[in-house]
N, C-alpha and C positions, 0 to 999 in steps of 0.2 A: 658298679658293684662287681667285685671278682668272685667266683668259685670255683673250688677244687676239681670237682668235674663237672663239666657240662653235658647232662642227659642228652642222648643219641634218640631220639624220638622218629617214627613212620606216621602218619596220617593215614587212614584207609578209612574213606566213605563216598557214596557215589554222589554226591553234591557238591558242585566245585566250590557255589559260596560258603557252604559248611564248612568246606578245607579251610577255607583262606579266612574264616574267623579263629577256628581253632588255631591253626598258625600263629594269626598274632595274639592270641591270648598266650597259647604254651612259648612262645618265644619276648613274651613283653618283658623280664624279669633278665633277661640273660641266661638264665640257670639250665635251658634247653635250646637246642637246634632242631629245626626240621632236616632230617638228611634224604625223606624220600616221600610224595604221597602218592596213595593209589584208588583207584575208583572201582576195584572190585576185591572181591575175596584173591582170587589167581594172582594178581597184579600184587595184592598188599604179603602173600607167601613170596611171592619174586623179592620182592625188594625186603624183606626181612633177610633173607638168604644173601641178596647184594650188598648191604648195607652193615649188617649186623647191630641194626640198634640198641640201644637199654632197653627201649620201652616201643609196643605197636598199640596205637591208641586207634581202636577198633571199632567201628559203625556195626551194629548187632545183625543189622537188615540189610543188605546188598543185594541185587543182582547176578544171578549167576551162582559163584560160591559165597554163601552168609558168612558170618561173623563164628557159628557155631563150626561148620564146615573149615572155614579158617584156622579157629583153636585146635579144632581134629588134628588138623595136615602140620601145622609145626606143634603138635604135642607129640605124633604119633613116635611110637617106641623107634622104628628108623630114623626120625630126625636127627641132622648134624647136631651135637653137643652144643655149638656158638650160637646155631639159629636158635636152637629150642631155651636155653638162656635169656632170650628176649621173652620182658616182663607183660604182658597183654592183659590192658586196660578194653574195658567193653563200652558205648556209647549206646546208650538208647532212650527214644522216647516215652517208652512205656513203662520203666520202673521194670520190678522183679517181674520175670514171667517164668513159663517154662525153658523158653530160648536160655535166657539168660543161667537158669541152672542146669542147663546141659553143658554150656560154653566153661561155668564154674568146675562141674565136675569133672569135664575133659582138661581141667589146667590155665584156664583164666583166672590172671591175679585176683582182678578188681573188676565190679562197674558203675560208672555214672551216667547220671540222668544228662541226656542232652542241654536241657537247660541249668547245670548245674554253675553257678558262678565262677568267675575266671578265680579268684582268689583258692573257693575248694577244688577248683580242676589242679589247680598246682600244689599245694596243700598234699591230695592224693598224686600226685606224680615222682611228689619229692619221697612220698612215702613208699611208694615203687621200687624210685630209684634205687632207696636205702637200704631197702631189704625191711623195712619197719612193717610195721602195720599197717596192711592195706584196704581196711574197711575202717569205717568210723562204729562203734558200738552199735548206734542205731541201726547202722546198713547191716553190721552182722548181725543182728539178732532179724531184721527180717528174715533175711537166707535162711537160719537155724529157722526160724517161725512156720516159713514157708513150707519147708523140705516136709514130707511126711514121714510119719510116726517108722519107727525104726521096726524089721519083724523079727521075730523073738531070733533066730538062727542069724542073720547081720549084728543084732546086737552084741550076741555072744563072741563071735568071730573079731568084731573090734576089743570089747574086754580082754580076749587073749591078746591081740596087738599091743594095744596098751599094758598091760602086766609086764611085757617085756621091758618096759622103758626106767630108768634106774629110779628113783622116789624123785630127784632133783628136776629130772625133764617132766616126769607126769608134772609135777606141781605148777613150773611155767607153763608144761599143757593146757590144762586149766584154767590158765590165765590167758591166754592166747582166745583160748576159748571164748572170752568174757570180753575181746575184741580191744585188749589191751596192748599200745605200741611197748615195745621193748623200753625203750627208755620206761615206762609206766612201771614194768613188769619190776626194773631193777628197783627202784623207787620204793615198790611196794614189798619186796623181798629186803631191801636195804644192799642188790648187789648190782656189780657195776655194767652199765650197759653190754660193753662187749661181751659179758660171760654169758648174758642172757641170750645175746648174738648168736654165742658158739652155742647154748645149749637146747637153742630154736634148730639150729644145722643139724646139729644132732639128732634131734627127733625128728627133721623129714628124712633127713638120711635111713634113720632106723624103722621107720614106717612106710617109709616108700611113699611119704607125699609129694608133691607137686610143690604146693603154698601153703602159709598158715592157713588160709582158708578151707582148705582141704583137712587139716589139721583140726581145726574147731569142727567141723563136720563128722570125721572120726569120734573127738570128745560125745559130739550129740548122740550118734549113731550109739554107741558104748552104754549112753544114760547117766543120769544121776549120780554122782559120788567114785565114778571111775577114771578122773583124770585129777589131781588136784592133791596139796598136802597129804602125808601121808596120818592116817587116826591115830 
């Protein structure tokens, strides 16, 4: 089986047989390489920098620098433009915690559950890679579920955010929001993938997100009826 690109993928967890499962699941397909793994936070920032992956698929809990610590040092506003580029996938056993929505809102794409089937570990990889949607609906509506009630002064401050955005983006906003992959989005607009593409670029561009995740979070943070079709 051939593909057009083959995902650039990091490993970082501090368990070696952990590595060397996830290895040969993310590389059974062809579709991804292992180009580098690391067994702590420090180790897996080096080799994002050496390596320049697509994707760092990220163990939450580590020794030393964690997973959260991690997302910090290649999000932070210094970071090189190619490293910070690389898409960071979360790994953990415990499902949603607090870890996990710090790691989110400092700039982490995605995360799954350690035992999550090799089939949805690549499933969400490809979706990474693609720039598509990187939570399944379920997993986003936990995150939105999770996150606490919005206070009246954040609310507002997103509503102005969003106001700025022309009718066409609010509306895929919205949609993004509802954890919809693009291809979904055009489907259900009747327009064609790429446009929905550019007009996702656009809106973190214009909002200064991170990811769509960051994005649907905005929509929450906003509330009810402030991102979506215009009345």
């Amino acid at each position: 089986m051939e593909f057009g690109h083959v995902g650039r993928v990091v490993l970082a967890d501090d368990e070696p047989v952990v590595r060397r499962a996830l290895r040969t699941s993310v590389e059974s397909t062809g579709e991804f390489h292992v180009v580098a793994e690391a067994g702590d936070g420090h180790a897996a920032v080096e080799a994002v920098r050496a390596h320049l992956p697509d994707i760092l698929l990220l163990d939450l809990r580590m020794p030393g620098l964690d997973g959260v610590g991690t997302t910090a040092a290649l999000r932070a506003p210094e970071s090189d433009a190619a490293e910070a580029a690389a898409h960071i996938v979360l790994m953990t056993g415990f499902g949603l915690d607090a870890d996990v929505e710090r790691a989110l809102a400092l700039g982490a794409d995605a995360f799954l559950r350690k035992d999550t089937p090799r089939g949805e570990l690549l499933a969400a990889l490809r979706s990474v890679r693609d720039g598509d949607a990187v939570l399944s609906p379920e997993a986003l509506r936990q995150v939105l579920e999770g996150s606490s009630a919005p206070a009246a002064a954040r609310s507002r401050r997103a509503r102005e955010r969003l106001d700025l955005l022309p009718p066409r983006e609010a509306e895929v906003l919205g949609l993004v929001a509802e954890g919809l992959s693009n291809r979904e989005i055009g489907e259900r607009l009747g327009t064609a993938h790429d446009t929905v593409r550019d007009l996702v670029g656009r809106a973190l561009a214009e909002l200064g997100a991170a990811n769509r995740l960051q994005l649907a979070l905005l929509a929450r943070t906003a509330g009810p009826g402030t991102a979506g079709p215009p009345r």
